[in-house]
N, C-alpha and C positions, 0 to 999 in steps of 0.2 A: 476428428475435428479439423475443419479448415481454418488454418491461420489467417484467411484473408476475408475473416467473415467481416459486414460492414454495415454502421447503423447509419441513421439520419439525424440530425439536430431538428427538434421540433419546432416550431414558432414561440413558443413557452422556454425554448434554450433546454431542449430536457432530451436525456438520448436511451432507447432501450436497449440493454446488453443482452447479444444474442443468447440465444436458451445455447447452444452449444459450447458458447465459452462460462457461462451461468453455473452449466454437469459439471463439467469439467473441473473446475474451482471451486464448487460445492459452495459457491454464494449464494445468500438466501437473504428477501428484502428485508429492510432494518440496518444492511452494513454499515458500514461508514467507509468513506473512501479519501485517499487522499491525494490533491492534483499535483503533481512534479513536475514544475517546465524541463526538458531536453530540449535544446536545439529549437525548431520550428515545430514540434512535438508535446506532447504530454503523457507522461508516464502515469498509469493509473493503479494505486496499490490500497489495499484495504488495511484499513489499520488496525492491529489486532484490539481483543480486548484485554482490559488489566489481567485476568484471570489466567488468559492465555500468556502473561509475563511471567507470573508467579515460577521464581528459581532460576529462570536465564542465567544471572549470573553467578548461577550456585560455584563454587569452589575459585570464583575469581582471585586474585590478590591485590592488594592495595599497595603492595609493595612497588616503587616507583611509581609511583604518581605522582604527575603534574599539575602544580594549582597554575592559575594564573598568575601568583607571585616569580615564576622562576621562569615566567618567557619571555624570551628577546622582543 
């Protein structure tokens, strides 16, 4: 895969993600994506689905936690 693969904005504002970077990420239509300004940039990341959260924070602790009562 070439890192410097590069689409076009269409007159609709709509851009198609090369099939190379597409394999690669194993994105498939239906995603959902989310826009993140950087800089003069946009950082483009798919948001997962609830499904795909189930357990993240299995074994976490709640021990020291801060509410927003206890901040400066």
């Amino acid at each position: 895969m070439n890192m410097a693969e590069t689409a076009t904005l269409s007159s609709k504002f709509q851009i198609s993600i090369p099939k190379a970077i597409r394999t690669v990420q194993h994105w498939e239509a239906g995603l959902t994506f989310a826009f993140i300004p950087k800089g003069t940039g946009v950082l483009l990341v798919p948001v997962p689905k609830r499904e795909a959260l189930k357990g993240i924070a299995r074994g976490a602790s709640a021990a020291d936690y801060r509410d927003r009562t206890d901040r400066f």
